[in-house]
N, CA, C and O atoms as a MOPAC input file, in Angstrom:
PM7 MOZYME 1SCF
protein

 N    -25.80400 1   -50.89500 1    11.67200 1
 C    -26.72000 1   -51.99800 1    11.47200 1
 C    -27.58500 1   -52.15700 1    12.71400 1
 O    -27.29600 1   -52.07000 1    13.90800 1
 N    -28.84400 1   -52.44100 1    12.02700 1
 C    -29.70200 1   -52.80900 1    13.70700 1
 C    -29.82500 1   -53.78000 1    14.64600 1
 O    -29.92800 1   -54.89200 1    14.12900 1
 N    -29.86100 1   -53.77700 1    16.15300 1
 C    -29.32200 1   -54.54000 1    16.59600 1
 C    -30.96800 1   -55.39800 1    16.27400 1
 O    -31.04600 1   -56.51200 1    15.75700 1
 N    -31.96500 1   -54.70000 1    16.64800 1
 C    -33.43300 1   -55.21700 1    16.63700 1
 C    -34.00200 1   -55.31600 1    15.34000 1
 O    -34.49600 1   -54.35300 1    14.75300 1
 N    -33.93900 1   -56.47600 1    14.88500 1
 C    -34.67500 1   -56.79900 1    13.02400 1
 C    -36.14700 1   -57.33900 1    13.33200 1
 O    -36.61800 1   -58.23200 1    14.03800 1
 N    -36.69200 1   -56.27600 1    12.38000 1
 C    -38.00200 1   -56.23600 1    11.74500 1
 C    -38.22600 1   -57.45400 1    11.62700 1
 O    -39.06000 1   -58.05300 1    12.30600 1
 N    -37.15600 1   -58.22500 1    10.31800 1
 C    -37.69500 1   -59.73900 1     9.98700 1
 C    -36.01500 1   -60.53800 1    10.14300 1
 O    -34.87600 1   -60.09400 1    10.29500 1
 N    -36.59200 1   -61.87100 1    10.01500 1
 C    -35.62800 1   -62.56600 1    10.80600 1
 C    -34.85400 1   -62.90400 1     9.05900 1
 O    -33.63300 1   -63.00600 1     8.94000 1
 N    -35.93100 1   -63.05500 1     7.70500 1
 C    -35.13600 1   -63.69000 1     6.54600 1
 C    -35.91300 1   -62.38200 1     5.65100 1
 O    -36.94400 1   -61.74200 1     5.85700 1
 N    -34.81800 1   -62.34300 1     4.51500 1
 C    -35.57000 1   -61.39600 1     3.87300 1
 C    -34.90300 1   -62.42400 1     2.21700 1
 O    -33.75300 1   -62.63700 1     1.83500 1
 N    -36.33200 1   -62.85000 1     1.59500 1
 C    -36.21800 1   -63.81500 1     0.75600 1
 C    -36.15200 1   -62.87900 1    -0.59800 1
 O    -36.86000 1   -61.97300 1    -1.03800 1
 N    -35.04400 1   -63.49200 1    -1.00700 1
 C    -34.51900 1   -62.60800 1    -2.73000 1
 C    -34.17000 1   -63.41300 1    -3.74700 1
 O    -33.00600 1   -63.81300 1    -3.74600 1
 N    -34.81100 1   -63.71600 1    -4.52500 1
 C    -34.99900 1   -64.78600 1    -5.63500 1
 C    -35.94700 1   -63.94700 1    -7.27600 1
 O    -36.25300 1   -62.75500 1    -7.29000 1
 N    -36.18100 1   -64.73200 1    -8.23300 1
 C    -36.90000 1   -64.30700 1    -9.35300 1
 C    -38.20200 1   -64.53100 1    -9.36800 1
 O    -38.67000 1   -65.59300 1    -8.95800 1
 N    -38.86300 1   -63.65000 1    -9.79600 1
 C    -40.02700 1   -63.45400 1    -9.95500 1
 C    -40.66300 1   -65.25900 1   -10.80000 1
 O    -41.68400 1   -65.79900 1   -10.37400 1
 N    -39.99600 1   -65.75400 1   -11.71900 1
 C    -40.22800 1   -66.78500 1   -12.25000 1
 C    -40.36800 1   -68.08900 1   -11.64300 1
 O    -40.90800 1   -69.12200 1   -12.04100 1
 N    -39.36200 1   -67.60400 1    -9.91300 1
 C    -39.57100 1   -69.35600 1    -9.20600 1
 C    -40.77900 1   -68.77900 1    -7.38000 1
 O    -40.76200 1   -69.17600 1    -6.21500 1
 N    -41.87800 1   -67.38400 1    -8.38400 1
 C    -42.08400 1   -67.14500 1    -7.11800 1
 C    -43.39500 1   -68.40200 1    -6.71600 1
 O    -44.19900 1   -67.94400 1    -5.90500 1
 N    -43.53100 1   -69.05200 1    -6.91300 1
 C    -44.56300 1   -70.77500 1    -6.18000 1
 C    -43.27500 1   -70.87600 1    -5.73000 1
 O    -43.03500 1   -69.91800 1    -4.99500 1
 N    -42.40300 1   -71.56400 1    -5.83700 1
 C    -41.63800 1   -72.10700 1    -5.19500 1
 C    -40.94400 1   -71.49200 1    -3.65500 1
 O    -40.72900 1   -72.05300 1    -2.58000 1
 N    -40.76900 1   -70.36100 1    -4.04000 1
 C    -40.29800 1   -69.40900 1    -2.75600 1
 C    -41.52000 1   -68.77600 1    -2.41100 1
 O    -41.41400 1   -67.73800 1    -1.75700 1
 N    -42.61800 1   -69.16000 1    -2.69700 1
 C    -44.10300 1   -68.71100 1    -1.68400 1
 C    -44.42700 1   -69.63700 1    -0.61800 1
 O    -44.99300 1   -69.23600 1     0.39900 1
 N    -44.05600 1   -71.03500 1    -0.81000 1
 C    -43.83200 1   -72.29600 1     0.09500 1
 C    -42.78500 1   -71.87400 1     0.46600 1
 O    -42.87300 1   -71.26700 1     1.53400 1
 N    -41.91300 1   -71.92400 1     0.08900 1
 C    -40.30600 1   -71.06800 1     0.91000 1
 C    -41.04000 1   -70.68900 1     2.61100 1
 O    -41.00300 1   -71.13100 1     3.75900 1
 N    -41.76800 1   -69.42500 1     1.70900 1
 C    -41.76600 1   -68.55600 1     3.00300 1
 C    -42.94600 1   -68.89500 1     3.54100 1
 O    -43.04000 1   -68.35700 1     4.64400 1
 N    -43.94100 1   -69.57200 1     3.26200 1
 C    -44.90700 1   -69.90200 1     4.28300 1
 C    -44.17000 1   -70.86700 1     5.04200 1
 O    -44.37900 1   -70.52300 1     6.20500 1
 N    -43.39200 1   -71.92600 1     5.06100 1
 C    -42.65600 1   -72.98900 1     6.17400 1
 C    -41.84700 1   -71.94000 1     6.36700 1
 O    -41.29000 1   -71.98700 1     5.27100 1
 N    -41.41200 1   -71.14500 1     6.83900 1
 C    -40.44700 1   -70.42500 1     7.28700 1
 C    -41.44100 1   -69.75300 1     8.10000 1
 O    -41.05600 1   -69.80400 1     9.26900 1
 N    -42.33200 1   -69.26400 1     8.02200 1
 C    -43.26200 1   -68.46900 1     8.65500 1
 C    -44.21100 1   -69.86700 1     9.70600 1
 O    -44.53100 1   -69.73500 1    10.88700 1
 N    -44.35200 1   -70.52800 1     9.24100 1
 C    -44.83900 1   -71.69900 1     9.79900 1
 C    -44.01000 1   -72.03700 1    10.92900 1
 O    -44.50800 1   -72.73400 1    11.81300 1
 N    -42.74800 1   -71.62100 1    11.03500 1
 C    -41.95900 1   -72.50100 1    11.85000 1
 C    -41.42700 1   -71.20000 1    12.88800 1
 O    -40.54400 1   -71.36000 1    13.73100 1
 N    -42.09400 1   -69.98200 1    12.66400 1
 C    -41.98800 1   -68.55100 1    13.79700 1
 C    -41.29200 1   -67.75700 1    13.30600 1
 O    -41.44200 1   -66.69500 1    13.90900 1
 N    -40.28600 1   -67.63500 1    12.18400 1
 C    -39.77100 1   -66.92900 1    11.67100 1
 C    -40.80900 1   -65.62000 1    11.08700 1
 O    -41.95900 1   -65.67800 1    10.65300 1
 N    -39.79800 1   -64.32900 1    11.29400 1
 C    -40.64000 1   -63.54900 1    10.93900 1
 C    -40.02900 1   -63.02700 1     8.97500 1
 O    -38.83500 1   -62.76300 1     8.83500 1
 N    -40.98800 1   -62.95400 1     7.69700 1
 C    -40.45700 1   -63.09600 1     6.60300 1
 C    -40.53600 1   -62.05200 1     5.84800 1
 O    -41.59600 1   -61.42900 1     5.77900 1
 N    -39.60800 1   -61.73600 1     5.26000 1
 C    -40.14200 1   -60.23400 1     4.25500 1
 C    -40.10100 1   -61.17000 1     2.94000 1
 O    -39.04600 1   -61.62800 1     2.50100 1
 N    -41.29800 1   -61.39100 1     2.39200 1
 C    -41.31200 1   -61.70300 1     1.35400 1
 C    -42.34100 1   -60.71200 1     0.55700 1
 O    -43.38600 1   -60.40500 1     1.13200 1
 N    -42.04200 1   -60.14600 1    -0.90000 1
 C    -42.34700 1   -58.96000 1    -1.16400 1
 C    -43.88600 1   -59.13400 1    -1.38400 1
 O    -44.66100 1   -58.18100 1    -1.30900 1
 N    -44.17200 1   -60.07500 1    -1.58600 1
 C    -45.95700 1   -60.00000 1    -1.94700 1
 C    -46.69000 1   -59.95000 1    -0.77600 1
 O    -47.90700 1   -60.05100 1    -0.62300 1
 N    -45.90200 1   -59.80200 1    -0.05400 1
 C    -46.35300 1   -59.65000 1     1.45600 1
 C    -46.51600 1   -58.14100 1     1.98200 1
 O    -47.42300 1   -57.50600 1     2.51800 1
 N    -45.10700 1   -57.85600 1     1.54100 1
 C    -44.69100 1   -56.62400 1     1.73300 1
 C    -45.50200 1   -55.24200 1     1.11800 1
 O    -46.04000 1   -54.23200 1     1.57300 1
 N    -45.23300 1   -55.87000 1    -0.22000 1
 C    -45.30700 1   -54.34800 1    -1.08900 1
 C    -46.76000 1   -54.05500 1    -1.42900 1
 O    -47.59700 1   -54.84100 1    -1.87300 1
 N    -46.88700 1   -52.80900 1    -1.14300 1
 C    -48.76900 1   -52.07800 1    -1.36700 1
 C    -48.23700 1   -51.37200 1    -2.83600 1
 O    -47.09500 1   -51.05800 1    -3.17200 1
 N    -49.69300 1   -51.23800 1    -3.66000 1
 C    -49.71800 1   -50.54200 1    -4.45700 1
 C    -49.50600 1   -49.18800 1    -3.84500 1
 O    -49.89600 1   -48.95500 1    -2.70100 1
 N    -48.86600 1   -48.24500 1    -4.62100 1
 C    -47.83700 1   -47.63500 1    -4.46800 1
 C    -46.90000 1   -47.08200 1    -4.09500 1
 O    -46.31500 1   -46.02700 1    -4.33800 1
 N    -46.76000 1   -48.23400 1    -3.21200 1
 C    -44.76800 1   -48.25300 1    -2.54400 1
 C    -43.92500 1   -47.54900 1    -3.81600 1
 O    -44.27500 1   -47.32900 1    -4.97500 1
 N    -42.98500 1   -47.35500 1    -3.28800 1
 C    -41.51600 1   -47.37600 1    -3.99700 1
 C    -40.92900 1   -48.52700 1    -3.38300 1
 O    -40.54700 1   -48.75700 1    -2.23600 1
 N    -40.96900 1   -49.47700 1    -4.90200 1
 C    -39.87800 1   -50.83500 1    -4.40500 1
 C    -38.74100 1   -50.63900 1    -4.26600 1
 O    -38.06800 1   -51.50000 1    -3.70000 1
 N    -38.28000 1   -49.71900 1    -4.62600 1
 C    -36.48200 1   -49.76400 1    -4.36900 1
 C    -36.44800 1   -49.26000 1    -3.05100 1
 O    -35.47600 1   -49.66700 1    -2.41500 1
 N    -37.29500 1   -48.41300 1    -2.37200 1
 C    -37.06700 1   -48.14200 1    -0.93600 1
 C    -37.66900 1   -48.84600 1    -0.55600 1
 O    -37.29600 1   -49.04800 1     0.60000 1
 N    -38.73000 1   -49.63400 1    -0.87200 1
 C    -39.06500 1   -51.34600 1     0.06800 1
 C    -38.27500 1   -51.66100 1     0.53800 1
 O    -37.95400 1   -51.47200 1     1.71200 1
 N    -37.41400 1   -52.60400 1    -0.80300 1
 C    -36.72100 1   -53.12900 1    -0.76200 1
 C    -35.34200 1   -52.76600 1     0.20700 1
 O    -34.88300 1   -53.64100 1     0.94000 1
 N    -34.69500 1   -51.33000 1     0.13800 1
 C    -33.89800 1   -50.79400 1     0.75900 1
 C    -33.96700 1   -51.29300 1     2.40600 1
 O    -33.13300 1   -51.81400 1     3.14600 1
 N    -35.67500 1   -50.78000 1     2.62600 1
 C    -35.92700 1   -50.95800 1     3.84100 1
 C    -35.92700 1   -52.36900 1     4.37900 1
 O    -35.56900 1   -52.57500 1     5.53900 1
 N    -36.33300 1   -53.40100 1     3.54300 1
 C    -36.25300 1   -54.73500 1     4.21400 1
 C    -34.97800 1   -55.10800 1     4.24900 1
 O    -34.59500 1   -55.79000 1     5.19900 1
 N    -34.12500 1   -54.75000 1     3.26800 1
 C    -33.16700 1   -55.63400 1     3.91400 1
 C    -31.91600 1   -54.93700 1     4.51200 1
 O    -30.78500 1   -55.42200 1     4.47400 1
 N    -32.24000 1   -53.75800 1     5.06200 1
 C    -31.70500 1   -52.92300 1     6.34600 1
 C    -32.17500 1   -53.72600 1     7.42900 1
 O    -31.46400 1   -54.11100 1     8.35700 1
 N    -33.39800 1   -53.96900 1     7.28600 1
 C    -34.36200 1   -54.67300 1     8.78200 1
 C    -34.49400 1   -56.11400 1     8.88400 1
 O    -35.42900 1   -56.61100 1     9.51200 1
 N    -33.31500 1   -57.04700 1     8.10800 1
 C    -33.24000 1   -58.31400 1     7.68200 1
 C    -31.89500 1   -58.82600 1     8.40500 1
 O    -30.77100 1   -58.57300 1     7.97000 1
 N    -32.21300 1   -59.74700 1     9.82500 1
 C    -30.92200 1   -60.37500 1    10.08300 1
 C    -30.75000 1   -61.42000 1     9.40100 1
 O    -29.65300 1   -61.91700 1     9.65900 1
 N    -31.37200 1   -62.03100 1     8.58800 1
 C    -30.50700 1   -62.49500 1     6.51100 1
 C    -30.75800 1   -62.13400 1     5.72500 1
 O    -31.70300 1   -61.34400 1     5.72600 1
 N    -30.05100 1   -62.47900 1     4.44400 1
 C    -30.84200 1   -62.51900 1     3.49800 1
 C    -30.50800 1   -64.21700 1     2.80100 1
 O    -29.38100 1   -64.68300 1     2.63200 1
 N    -31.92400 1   -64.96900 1     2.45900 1
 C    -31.68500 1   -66.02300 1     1.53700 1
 C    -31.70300 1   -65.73600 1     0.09300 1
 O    -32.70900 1   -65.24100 1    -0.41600 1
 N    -30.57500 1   -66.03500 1    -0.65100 1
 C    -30.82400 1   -65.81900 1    -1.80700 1
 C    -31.02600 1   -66.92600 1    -2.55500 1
 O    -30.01100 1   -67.49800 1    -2.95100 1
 N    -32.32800 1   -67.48100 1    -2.91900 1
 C    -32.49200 1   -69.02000 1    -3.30500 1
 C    -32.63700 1   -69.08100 1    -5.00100 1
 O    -33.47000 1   -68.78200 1    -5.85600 1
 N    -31.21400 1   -69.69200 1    -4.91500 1
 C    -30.24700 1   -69.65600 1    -6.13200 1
 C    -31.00100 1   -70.25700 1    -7.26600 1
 O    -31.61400 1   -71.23600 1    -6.84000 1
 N    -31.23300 1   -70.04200 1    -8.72100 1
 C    -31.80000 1   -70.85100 1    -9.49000 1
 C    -31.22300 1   -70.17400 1   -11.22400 1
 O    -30.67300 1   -69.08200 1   -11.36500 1
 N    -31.48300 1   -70.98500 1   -12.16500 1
 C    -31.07700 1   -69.95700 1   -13.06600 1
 C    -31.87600 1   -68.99100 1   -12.94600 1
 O    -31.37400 1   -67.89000 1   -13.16900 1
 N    -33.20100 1   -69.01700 1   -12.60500 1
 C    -33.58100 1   -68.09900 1   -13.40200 1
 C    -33.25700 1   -66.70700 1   -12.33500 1
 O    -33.48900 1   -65.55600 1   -12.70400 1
 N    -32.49600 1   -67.16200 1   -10.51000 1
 C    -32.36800 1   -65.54100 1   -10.33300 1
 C    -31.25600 1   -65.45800 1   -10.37300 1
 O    -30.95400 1   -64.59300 1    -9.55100 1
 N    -30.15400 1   -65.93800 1   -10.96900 1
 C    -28.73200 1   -65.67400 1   -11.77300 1
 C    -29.18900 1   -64.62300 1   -13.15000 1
 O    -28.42000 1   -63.73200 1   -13.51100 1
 N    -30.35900 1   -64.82900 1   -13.75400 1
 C    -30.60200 1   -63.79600 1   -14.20700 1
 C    -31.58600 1   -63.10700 1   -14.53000 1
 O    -32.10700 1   -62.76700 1   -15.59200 1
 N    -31.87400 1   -62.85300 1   -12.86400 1
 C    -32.69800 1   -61.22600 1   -12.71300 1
 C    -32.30000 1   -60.35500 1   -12.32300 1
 O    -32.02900 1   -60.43400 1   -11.12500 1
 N    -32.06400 1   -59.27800 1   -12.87100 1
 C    -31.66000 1   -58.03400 1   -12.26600 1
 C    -31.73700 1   -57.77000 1   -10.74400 1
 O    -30.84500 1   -57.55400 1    -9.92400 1
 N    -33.43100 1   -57.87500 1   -10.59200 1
 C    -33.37400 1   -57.41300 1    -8.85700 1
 C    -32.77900 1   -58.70900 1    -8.09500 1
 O    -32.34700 1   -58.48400 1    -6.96400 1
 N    -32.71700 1   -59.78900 1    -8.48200 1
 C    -32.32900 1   -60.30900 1    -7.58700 1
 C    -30.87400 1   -60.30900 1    -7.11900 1
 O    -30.45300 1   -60.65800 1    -6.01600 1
 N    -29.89000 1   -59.65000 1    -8.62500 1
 C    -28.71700 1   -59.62400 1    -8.57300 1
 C    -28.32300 1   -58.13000 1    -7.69200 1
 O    -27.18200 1   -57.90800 1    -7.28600 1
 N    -29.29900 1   -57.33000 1    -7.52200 1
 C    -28.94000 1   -56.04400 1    -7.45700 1
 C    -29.37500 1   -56.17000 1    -5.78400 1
 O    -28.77400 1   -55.47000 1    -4.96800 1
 N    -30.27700 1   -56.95500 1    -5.41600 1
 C    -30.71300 1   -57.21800 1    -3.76800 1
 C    -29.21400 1   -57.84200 1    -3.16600 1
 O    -28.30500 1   -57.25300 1    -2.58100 1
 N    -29.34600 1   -59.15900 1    -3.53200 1
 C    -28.30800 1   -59.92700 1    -3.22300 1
 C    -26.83400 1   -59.18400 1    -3.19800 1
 O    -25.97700 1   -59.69000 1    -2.47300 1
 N    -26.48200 1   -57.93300 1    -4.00500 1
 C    -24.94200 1   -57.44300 1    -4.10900 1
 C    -25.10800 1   -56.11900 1    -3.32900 1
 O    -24.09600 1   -55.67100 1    -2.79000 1
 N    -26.79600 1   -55.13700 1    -3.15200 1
 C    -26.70300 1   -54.72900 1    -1.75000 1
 C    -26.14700 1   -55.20500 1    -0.54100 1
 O    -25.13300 1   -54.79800 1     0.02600 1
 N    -27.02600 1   -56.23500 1    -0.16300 1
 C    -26.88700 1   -56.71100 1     0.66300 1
 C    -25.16600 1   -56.97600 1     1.17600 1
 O    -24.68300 1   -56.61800 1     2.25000 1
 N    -24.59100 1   -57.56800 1     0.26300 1
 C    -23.47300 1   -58.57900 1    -0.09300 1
 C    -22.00000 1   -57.01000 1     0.52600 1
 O    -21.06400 1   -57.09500 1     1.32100 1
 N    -22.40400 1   -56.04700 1    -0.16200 1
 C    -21.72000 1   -54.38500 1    -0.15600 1
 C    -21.84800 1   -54.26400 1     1.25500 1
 O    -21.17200 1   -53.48100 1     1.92200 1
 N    -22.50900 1   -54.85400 1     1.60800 1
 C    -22.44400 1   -53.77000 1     3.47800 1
 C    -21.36900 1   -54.91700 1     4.32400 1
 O    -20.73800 1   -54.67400 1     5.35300 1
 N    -21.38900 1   -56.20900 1     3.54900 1
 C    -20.36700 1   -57.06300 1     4.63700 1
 C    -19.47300 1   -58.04700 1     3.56000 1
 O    -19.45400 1   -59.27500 1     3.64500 1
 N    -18.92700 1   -57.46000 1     2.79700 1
 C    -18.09600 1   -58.15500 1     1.42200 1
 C    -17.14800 1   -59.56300 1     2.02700 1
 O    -16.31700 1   -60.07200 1     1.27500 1
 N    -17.29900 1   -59.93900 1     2.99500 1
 C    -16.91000 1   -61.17100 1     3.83100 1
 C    -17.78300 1   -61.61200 1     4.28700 1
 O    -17.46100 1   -62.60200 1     4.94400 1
 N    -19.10700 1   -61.35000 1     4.31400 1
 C    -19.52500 1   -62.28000 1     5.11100 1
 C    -19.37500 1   -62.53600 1     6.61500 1
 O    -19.78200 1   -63.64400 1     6.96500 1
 N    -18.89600 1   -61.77600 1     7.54400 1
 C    -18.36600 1   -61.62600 1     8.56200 1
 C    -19.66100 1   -62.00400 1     9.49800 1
 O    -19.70500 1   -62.99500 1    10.22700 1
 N    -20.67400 1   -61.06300 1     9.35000 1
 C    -21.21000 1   -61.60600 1    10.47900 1
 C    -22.32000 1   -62.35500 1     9.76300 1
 O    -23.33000 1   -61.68400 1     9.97400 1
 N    -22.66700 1   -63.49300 1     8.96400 1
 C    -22.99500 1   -64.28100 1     8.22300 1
 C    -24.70200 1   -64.58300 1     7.93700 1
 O    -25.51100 1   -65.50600 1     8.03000 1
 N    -24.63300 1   -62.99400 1     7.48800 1
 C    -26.08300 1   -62.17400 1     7.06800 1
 C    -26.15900 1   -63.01100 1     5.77400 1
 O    -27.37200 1   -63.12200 1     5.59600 1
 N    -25.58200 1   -63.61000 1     4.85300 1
 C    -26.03500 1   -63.52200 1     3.24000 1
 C    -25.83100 1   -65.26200 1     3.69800 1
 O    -24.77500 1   -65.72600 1     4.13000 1
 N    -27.54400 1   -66.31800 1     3.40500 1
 C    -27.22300 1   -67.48400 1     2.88600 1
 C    -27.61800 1   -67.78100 1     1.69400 1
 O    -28.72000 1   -67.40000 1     1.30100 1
 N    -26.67800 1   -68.60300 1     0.81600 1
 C    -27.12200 1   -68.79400 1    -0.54000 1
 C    -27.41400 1   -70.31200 1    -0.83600 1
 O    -26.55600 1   -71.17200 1    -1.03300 1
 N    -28.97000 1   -70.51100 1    -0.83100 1
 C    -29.93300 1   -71.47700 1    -0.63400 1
 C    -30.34500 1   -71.85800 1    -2.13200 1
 O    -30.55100 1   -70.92000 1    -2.90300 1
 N    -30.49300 1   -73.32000 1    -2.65100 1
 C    -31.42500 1   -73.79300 1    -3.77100 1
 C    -33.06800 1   -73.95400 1    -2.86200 1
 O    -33.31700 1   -74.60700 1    -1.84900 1
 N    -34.01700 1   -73.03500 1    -3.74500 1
 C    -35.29600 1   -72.94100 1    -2.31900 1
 C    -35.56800 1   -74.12000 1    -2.75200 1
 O    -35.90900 1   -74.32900 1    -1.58800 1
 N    -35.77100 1   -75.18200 1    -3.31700 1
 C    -36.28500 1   -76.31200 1    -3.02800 1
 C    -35.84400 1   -77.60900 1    -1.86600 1
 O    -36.38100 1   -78.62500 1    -1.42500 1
 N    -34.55300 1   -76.88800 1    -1.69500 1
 C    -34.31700 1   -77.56500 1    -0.41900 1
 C    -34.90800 1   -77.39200 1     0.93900 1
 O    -35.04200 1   -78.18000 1     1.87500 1
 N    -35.27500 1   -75.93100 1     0.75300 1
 C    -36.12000 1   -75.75800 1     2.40300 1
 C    -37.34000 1   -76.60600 1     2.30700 1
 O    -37.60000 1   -77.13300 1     3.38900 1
 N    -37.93500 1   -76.81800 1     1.61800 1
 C    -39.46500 1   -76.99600 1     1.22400 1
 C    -39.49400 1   -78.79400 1     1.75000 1
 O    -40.45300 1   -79.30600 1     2.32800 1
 N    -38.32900 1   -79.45200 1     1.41300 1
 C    -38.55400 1   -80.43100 1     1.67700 1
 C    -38.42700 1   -81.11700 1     3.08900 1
 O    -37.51500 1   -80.80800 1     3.85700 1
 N    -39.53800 1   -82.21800 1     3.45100 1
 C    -39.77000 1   -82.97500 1     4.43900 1
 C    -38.28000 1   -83.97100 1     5.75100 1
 O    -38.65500 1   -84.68400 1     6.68100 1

């Protein structure tokens, strides 16, 4: 694992609450954090699965901002259980699992 990260949060949620986790990550970015959020990230024609691979190799977190609708999205389930596979404890306490409307607020 790297000791030096690219980005400080690497935001993994559904495509359906992305307004909500676009404020996410602008106050997160607002406040010096550096953010991998994918509309940020991804150029026409990346390979998202090695985007993705790559951000959150280069991610000292990941937020996974919980909602139904990314309980059921695939990528978000398949980011989040990457992630989740490299430290199945939680040990050094890379994975937070966030409702994003809580960051957003005042």
């Amino acid at each position: 694992m790297p000791d030096d990260f690219s980005y400080d949060v690497f935001l993994n949620y559904s495509t359906k609450d992305k307004d909500v986790v676009r404020a996410v990550a602008e106050r997160l970015t607002a406040d010096g954090l550096r953010v991998w959020f994918d509309e940020w990230v991804l150029k026409a024609g990346d390979s998202i699965p090695s985007k993705i691979e790559e951000g959150l190799e280069h991610s000292r977190v990941l937020v996974l901002c919980m909602s139904a609708n990314a309980f059921g999205s695939d990528w978000a389930q398949l980011e989040s259980g990457t992630f989740r596979f490299r430290d199945p404890l939680n040990k050094e306490r890379r994975f937070i699992p966030q409702p994003p409307r809580s960051f957003i607020s005042s």
